[in-house]
C-alpha positions in Angstrom: 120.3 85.9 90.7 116.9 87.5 92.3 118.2 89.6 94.8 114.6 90.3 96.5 115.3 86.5 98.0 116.9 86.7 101.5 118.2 83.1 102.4 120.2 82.1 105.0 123.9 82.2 103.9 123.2 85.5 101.9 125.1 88.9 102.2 123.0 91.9 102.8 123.3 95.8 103.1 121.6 96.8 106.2 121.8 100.1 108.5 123.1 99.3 111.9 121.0 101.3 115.0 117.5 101.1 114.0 118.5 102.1 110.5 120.2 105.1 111.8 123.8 104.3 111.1 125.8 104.5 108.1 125.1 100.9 105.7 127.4 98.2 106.6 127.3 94.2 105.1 127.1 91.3 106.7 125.9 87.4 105.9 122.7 85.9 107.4 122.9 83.3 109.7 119.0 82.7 110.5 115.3 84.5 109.7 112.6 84.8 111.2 109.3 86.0 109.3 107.1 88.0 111.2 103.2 89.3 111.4 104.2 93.4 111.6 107.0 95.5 110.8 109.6 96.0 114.0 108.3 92.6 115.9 111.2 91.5 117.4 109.8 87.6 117.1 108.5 85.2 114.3 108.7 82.1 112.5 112.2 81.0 111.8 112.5 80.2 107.9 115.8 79.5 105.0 114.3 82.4 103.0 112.2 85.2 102.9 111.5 88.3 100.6 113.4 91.8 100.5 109.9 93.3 101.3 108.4 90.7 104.1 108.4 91.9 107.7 111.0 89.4 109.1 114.0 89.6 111.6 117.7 88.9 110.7 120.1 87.6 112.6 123.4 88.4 111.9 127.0 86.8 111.6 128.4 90.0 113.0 126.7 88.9 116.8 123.7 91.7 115.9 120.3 91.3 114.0 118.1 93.7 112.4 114.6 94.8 111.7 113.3 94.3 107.7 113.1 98.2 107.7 117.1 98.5 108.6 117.6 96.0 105.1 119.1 98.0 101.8 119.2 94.9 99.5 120.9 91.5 99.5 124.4 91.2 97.9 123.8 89.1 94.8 126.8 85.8 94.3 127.3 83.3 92.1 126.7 80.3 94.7 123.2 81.5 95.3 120.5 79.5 93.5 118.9 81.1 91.0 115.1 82.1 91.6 
């Protein structure tokens, strides 16, 4: 499995409030690459890599910054890359 491939449908690690809070999991549901690290906007894409600037959105109702991402949970249903 590469786990520096985010996809849509994958689990990742990230730290809630701006990265401040304690790491807590949760599964993608849509990703937008973007031009600078912290842009809240971008181009909506399936997958992007661990260290792109990009936004997540969340199936948890939040979203986060590529800077609040630990890593991506690796599965077996994932594709391998």
């Amino acid at each position: 499995m590469n786990t520096n491939i985010i996809r849509v449908g994958s689990a990742v690690i990230y730290r809630p409030v701006w990265g401040s809070a304690p790491a807590t999991t949760a599964r993608v549901v849509g990703i937008e690459v973007t031009e600078r690290p912290n842009q809240k906007y971008g181009v909506e894409v399936e997958a992007v890599h661990l260290n792109s600037h990009y936004v997540l959105s969340l199936d948890n109702n939040h979203w986060c910054y590529s800077t609040a991402v630990d890593g991506v949970i690796s599965t077996h249903s994932e594709p391998v890359s």
